[in-house]
PQR file with spaces between the fields and no chain letter, atoms N, CA, C, O and H, PARSE charges and radii, in Angstrom:
ATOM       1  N    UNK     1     103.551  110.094   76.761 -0.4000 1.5000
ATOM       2  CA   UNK     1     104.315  109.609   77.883 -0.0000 2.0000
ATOM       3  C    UNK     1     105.284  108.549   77.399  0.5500 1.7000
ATOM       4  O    UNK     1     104.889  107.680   76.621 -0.5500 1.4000
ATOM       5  N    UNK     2     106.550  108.587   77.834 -0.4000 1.5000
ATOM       6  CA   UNK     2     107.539  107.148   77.813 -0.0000 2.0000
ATOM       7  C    UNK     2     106.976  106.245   78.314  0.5500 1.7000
ATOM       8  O    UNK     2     106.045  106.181   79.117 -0.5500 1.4000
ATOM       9  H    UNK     2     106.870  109.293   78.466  0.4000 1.0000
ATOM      10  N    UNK     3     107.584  105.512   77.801 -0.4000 1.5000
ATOM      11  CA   UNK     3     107.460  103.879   78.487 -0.0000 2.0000
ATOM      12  C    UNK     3     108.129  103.685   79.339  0.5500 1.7000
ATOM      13  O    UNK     3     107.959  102.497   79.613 -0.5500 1.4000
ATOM      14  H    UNK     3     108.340  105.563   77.149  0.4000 1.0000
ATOM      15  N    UNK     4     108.863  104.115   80.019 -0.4000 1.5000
ATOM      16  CA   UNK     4     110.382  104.348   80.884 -0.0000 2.0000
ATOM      17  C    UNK     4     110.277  105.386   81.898  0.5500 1.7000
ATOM      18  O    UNK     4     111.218  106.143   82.134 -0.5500 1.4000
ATOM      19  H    UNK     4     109.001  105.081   79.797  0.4000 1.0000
ATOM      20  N    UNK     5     109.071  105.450   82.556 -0.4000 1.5000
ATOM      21  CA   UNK     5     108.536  106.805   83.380 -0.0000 2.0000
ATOM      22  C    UNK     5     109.621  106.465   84.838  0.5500 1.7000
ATOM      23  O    UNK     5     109.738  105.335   85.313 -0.5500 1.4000
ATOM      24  H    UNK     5     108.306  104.835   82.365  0.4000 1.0000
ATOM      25  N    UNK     6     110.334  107.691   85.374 -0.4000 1.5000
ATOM      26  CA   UNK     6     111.039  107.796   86.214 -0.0000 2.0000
ATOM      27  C    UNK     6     109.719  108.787   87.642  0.5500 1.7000
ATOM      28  O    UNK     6     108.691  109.464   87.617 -0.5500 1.4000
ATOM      29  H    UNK     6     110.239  108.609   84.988  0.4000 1.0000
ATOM      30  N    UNK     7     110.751  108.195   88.711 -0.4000 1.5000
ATOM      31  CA   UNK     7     110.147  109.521   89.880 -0.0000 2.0000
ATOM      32  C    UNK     7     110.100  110.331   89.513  0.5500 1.7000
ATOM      33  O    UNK     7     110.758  110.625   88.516 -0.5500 1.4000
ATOM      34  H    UNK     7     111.586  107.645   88.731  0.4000 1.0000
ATOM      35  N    UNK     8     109.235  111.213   90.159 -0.4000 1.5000
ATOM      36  CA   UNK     8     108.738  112.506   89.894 -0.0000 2.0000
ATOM      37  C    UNK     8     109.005  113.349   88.268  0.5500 1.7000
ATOM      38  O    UNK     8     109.785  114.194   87.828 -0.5500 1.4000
ATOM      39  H    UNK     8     108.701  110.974   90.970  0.4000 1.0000
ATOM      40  N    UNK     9     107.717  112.443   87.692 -0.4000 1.5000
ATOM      41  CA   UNK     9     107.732  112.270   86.278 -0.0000 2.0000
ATOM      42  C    UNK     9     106.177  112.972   85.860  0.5500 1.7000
ATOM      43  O    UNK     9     105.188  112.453   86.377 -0.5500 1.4000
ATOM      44  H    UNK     9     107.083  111.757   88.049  0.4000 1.0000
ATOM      45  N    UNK    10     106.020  113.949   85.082 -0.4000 1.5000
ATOM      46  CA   UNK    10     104.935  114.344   85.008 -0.0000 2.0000
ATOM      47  C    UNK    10     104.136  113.905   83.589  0.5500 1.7000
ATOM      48  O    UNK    10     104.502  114.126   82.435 -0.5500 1.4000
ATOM      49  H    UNK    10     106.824  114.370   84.662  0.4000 1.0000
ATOM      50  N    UNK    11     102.869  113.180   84.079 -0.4000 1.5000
ATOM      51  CA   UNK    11     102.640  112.448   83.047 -0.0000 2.0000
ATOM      52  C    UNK    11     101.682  113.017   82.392  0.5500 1.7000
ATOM      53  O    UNK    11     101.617  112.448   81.303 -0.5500 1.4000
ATOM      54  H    UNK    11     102.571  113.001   85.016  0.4000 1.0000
ATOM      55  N    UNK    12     100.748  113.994   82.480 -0.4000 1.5000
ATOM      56  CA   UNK    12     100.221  114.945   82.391 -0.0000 2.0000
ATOM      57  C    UNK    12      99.815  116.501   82.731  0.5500 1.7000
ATOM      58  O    UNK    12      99.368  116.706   83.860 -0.5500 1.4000
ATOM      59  H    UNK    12     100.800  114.456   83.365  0.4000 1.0000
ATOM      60  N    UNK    13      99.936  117.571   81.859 -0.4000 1.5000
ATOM      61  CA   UNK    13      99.593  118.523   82.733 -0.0000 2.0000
ATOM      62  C    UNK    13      99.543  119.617   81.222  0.5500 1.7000
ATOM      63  O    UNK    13     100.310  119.900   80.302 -0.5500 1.4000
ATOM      64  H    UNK    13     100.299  117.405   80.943  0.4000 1.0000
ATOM      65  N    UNK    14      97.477  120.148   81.869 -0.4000 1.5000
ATOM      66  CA   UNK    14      97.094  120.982   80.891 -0.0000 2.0000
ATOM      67  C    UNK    14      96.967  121.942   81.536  0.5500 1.7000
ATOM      68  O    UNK    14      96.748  121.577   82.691 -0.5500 1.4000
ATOM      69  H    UNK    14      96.854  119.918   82.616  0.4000 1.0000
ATOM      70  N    UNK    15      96.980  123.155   81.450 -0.4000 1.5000
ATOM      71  CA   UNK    15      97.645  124.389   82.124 -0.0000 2.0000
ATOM      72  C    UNK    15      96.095  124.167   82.689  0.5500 1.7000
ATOM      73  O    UNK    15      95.360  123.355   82.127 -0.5500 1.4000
ATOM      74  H    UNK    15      97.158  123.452   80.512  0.4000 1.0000
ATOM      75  N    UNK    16      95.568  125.073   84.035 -0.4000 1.5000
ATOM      76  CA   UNK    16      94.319  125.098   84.511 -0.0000 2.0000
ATOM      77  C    UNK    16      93.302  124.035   84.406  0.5500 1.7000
ATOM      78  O    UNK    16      92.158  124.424   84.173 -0.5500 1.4000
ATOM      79  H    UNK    16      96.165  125.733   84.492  0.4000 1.0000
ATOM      80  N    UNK    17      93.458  123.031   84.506 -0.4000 1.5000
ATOM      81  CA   UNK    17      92.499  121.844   83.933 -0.0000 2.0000
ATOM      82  C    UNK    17      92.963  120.889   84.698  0.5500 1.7000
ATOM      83  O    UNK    17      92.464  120.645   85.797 -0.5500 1.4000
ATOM      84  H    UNK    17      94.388  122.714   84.695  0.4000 1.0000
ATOM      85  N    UNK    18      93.946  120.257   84.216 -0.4000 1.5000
ATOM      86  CA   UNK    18      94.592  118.590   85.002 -0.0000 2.0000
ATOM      87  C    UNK    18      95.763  118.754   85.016  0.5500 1.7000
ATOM      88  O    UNK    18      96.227  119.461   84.122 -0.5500 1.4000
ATOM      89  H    UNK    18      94.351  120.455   83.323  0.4000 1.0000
ATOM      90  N    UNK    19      96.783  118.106   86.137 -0.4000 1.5000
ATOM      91  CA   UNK    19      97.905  118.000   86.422 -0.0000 2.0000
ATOM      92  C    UNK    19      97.731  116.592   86.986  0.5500 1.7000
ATOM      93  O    UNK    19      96.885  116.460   87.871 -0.5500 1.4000
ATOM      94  H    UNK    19      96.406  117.531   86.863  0.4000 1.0000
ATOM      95  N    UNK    20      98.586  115.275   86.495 -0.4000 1.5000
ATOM      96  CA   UNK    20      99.261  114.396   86.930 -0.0000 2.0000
ATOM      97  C    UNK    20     100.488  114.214   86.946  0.5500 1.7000
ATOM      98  O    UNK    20     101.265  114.806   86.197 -0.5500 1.4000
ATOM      99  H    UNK    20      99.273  115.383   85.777  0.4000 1.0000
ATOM     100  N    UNK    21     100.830  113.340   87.833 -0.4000 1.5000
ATOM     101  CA   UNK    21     102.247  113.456   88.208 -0.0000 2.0000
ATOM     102  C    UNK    21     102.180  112.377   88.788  0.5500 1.7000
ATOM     103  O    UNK    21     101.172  111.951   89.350 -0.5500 1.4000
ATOM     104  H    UNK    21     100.199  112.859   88.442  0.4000 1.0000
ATOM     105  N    UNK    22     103.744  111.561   88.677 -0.4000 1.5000
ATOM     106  CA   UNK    22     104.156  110.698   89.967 -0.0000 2.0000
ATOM     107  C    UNK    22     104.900  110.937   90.721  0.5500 1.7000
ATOM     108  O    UNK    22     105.900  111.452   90.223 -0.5500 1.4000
ATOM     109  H    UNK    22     104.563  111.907   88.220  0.4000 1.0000
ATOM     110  N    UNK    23     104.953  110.758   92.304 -0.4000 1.5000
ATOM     111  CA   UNK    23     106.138  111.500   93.229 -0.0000 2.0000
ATOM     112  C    UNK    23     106.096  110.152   94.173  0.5500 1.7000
ATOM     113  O    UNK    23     105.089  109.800   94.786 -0.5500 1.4000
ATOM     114  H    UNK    23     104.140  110.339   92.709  0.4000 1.0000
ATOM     115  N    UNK    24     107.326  109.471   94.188 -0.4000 1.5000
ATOM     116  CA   UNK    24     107.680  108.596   95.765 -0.0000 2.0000
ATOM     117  C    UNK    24     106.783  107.451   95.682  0.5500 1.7000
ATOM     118  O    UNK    24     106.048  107.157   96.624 -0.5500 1.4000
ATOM     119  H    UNK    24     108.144  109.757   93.690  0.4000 1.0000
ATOM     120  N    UNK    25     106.824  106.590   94.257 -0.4000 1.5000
ATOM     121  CA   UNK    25     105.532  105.639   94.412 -0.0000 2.0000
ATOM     122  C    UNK    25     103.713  106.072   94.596  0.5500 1.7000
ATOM     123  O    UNK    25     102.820  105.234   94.721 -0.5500 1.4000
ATOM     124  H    UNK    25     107.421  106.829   93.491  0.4000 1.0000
ATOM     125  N    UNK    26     103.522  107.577   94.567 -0.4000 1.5000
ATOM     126  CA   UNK    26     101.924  108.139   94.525 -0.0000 2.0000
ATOM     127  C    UNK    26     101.787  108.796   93.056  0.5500 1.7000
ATOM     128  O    UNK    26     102.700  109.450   92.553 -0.5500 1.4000
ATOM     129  H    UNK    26     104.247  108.258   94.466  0.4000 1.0000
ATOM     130  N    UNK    27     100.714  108.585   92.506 -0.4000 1.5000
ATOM     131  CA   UNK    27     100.454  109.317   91.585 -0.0000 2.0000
ATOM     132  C    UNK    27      99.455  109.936   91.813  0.5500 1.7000
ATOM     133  O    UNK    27      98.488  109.245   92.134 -0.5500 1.4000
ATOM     134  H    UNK    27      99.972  108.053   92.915  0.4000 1.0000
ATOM     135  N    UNK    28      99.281  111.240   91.760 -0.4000 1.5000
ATOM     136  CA   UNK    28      98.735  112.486   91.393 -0.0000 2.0000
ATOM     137  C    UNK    28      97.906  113.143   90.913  0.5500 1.7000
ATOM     138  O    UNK    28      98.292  114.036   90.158 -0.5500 1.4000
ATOM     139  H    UNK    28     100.066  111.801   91.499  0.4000 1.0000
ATOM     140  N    UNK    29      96.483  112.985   91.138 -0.4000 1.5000
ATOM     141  CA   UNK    29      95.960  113.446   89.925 -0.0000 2.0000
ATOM     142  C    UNK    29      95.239  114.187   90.501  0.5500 1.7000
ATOM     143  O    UNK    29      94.470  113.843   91.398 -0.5500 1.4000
ATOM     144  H    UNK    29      96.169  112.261   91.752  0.4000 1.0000
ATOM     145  N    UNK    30      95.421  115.638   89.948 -0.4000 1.5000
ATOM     146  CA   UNK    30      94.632  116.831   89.995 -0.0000 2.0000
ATOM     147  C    UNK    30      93.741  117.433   89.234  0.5500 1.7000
ATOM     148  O    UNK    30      94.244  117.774   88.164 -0.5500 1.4000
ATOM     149  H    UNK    30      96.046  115.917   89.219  0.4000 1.0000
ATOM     150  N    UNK    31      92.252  117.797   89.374 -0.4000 1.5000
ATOM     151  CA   UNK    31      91.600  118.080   88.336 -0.0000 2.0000
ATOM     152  C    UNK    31      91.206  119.878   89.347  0.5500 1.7000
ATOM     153  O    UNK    31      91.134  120.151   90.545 -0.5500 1.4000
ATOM     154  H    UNK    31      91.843  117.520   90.244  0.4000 1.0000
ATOM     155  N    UNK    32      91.052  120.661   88.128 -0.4000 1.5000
ATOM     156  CA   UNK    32      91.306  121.861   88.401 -0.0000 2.0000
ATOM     157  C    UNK    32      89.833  122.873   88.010  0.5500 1.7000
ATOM     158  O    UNK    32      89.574  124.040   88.306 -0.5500 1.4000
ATOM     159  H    UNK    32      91.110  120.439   87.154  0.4000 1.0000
ATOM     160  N    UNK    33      88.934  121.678   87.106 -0.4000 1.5000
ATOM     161  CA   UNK    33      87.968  122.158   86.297 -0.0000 2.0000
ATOM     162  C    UNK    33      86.795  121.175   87.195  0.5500 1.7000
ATOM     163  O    UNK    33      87.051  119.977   87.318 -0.5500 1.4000
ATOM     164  H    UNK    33      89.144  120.730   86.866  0.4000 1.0000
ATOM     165  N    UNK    34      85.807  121.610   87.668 -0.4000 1.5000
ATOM     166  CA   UNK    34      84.201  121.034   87.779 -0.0000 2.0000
ATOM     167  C    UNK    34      83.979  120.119   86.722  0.5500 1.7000
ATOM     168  O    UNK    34      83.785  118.917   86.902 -0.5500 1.4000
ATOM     169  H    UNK    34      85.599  122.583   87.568  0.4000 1.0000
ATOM     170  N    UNK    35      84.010  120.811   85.365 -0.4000 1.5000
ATOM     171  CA   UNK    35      83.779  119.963   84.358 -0.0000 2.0000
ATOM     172  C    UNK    35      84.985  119.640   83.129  0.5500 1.7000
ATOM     173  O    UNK    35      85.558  120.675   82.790 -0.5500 1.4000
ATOM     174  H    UNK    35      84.167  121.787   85.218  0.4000 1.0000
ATOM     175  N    UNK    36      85.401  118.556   82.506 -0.4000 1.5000
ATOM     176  CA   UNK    36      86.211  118.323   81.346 -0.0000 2.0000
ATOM     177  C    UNK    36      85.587  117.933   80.376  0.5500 1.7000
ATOM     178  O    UNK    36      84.717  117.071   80.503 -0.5500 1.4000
ATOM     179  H    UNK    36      84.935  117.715   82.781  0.4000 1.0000
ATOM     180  N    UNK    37      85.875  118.455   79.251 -0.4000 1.5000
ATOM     181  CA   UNK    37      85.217  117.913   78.262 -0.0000 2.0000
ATOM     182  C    UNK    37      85.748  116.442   77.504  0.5500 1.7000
ATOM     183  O    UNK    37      86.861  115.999   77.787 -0.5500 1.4000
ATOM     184  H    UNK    37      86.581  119.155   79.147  0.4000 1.0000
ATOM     185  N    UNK    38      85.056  115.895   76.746 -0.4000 1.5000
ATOM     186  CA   UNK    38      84.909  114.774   76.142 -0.0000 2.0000
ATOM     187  C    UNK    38      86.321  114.526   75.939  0.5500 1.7000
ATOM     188  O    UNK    38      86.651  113.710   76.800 -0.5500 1.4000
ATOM     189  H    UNK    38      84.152  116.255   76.516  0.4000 1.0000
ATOM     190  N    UNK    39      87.576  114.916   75.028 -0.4000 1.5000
ATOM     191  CA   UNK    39      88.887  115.126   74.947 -0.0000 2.0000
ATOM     192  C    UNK    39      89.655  115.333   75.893  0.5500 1.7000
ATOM     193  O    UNK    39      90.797  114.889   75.779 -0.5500 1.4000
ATOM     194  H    UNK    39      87.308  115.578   74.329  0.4000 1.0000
ATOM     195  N    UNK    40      89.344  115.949   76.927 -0.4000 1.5000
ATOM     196  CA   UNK    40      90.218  115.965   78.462 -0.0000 2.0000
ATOM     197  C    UNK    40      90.022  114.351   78.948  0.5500 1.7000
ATOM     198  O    UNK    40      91.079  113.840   79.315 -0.5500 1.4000
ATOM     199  H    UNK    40      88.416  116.309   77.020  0.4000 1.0000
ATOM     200  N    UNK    41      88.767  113.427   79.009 -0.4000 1.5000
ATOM     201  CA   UNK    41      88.540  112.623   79.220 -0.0000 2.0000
ATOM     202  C    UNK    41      89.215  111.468   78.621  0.5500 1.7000
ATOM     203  O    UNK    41      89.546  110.472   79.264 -0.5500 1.4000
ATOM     204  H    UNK    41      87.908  113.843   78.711  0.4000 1.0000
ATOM     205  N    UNK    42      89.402  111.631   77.402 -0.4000 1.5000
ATOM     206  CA   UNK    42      89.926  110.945   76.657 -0.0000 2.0000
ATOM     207  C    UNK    42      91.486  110.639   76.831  0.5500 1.7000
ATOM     208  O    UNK    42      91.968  109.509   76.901 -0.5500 1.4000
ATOM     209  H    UNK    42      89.133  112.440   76.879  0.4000 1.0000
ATOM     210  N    UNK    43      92.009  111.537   76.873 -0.4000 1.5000
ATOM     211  CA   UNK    43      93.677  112.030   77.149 -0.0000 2.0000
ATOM     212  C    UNK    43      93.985  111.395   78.118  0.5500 1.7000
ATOM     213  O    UNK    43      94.787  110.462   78.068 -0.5500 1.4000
ATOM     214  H    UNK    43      91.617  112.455   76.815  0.4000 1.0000
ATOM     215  N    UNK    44      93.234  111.901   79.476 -0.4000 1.5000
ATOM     216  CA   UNK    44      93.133  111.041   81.001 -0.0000 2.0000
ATOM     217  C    UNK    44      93.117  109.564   80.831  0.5500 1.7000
ATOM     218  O    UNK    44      94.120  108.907   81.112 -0.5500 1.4000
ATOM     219  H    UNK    44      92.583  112.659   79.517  0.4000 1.0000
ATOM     220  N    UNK    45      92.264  109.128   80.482 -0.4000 1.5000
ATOM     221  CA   UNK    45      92.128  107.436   79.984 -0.0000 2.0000
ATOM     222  C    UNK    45      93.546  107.314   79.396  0.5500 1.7000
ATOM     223  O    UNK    45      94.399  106.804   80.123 -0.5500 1.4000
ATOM     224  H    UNK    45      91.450  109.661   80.254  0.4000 1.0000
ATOM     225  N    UNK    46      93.916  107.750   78.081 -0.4000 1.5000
ATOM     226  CA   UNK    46      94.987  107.222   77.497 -0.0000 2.0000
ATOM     227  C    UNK    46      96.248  107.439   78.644  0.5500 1.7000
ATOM     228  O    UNK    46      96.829  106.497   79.184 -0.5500 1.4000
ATOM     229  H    UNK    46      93.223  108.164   77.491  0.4000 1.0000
ATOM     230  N    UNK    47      96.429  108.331   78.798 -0.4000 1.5000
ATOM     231  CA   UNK    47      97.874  108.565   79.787 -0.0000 2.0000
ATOM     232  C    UNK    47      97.992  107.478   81.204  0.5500 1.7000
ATOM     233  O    UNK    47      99.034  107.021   81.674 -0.5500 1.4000
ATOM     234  H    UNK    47      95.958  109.096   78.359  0.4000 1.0000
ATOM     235  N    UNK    48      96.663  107.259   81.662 -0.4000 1.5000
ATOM     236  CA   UNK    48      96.564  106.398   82.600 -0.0000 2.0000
ATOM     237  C    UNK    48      96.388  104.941   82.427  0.5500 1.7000
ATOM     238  O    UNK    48      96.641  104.160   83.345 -0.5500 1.4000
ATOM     239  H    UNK    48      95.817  107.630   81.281  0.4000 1.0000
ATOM     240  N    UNK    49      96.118  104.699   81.696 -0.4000 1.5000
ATOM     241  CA   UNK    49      95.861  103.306   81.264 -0.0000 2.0000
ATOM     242  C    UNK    49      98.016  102.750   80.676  0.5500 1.7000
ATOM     243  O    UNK    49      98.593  101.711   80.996 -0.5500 1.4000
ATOM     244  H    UNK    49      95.912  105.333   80.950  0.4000 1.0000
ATOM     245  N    UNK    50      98.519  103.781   79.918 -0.4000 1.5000
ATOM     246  CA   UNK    50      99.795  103.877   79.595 -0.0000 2.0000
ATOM     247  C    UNK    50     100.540  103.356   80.542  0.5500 1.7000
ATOM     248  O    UNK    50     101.232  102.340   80.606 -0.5500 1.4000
ATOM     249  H    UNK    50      98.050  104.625   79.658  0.4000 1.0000
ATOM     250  N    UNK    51     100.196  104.540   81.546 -0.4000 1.5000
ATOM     251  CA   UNK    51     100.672  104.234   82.995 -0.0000 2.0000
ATOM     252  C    UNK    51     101.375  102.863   83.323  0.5500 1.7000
ATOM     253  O    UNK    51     102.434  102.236   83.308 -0.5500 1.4000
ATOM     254  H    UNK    51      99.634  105.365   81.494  0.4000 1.0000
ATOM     255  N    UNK    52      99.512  102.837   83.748 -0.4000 1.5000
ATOM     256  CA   UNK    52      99.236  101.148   84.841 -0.0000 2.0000
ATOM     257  C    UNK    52      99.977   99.865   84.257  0.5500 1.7000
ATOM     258  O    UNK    52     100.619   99.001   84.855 -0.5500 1.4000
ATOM     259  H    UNK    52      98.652  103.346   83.760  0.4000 1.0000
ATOM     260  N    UNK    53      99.595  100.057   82.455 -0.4000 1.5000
ATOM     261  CA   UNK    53     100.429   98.609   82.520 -0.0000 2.0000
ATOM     262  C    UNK    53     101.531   98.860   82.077  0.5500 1.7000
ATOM     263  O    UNK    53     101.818   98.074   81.174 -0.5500 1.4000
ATOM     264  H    UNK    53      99.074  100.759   81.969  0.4000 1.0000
ATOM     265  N    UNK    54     102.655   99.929   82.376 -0.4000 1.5000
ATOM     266  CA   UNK    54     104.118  100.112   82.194 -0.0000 2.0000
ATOM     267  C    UNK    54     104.403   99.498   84.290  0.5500 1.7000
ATOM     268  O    UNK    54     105.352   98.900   84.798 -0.5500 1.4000
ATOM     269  H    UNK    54     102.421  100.567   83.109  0.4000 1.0000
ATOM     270  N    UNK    55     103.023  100.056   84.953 -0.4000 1.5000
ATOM     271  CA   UNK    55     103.457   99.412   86.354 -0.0000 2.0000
ATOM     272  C    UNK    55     103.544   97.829   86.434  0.5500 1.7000
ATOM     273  O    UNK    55     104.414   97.073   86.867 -0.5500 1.4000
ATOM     274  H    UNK    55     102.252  100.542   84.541  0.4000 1.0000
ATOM     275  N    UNK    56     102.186   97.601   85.794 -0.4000 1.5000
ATOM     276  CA   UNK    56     101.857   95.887   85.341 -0.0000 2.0000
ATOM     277  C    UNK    56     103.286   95.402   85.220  0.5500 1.7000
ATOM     278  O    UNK    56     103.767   94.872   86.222 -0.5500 1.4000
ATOM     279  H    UNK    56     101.479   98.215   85.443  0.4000 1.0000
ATOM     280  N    UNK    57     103.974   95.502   84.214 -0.4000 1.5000
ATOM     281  CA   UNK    57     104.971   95.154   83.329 -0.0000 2.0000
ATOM     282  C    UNK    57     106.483   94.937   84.441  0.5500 1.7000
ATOM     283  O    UNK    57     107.435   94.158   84.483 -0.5500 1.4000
ATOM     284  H    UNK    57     103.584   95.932   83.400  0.4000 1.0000
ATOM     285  N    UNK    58     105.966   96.212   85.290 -0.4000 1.5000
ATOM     286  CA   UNK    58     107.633   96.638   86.086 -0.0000 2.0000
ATOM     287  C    UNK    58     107.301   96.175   87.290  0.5500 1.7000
ATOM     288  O    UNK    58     108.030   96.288   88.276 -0.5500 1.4000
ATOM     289  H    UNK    58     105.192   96.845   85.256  0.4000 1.0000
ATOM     290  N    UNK    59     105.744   95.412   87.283 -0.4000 1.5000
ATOM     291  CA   UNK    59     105.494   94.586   88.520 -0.0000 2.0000
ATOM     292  C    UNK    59     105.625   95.973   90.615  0.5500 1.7000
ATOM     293  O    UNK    59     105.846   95.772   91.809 -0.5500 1.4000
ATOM     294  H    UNK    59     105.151   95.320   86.483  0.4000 1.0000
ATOM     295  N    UNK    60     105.301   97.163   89.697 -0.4000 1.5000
ATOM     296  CA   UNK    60     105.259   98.219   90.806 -0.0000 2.0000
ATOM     297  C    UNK    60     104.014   98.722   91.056  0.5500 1.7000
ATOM     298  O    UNK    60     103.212   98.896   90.138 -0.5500 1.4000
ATOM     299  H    UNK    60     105.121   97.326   88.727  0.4000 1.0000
ATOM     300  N    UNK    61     103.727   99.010   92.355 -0.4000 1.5000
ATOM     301  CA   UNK    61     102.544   99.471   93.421 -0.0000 2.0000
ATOM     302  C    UNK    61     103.036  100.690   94.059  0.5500 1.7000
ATOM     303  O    UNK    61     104.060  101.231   94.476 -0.5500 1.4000
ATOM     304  H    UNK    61     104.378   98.869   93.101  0.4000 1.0000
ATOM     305  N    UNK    62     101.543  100.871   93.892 -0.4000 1.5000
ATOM     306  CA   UNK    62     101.475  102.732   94.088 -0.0000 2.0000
ATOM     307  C    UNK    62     100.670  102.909   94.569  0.5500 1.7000
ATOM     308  O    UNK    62      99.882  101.964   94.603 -0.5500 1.4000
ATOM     309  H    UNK    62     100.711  100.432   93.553  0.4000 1.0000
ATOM     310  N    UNK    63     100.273  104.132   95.248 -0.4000 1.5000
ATOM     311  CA   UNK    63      99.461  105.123   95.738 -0.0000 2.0000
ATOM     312  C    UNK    63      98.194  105.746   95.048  0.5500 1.7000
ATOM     313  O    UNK    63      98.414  105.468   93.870 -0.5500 1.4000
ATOM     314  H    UNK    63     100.913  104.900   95.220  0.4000 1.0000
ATOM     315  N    UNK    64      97.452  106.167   95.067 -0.4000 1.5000
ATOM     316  CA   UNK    64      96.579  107.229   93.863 -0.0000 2.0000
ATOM     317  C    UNK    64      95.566  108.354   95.046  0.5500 1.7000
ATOM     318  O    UNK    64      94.577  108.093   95.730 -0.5500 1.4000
ATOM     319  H    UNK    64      97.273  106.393   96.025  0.4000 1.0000
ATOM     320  N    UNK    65      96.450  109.784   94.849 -0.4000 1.5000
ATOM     321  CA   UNK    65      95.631  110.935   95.413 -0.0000 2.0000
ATOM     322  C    UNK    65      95.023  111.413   94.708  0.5500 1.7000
ATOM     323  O    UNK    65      95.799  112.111   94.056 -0.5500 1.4000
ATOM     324  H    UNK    65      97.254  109.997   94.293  0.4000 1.0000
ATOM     325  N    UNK    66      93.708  111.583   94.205 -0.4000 1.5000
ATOM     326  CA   UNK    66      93.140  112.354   93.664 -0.0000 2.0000
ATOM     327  C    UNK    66      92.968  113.864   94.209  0.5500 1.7000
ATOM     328  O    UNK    66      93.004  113.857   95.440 -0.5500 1.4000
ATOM     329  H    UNK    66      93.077  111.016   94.735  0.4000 1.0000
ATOM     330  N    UNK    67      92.845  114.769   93.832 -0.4000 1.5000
ATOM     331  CA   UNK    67      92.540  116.205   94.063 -0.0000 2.0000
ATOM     332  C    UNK    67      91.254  117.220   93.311  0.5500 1.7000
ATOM     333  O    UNK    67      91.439  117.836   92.261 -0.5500 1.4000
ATOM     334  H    UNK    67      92.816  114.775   92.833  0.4000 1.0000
ATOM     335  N    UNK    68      90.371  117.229   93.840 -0.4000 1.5000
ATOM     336  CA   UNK    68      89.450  117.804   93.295 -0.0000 2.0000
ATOM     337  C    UNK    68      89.420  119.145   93.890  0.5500 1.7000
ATOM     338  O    UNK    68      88.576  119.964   93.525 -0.5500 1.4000
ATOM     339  H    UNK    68      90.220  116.729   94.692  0.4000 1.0000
């Protein structure tokens, strides 16, 4: 992911598994699988954590839909 994430910016997405995204100040997160393994988990953490403190930083508030 950039450091420089714009609207409707997709910050993850593994074909059948997880899709995140940000749209309109909400971010997105779709999980597509019952179960992820250890490395899906991992990825998730990193991309999101990336995220939050590029929001930290840009001092912006958001939304969070999860989708199971």
């Amino acid at each position: 992911m950039n450091n420089n994430f714009q609207e409707n910016d997709i910050l993850l997405l593994v074909k059948h598994k997880i899709y995140i995204h940000y749209i309109n100040n909400i971010l997105h997160i779709e999980l597509f699988e019952e179960m992820l393994n250890e490395d899906d988990n991992i990825i998730i953490h990193e991309i999101l954590d990336t995220f939050y403190n590029n929001c930290k930083k840009k001092n912006i508030f958001l939304y969070i839909l999860y989708y199971f």
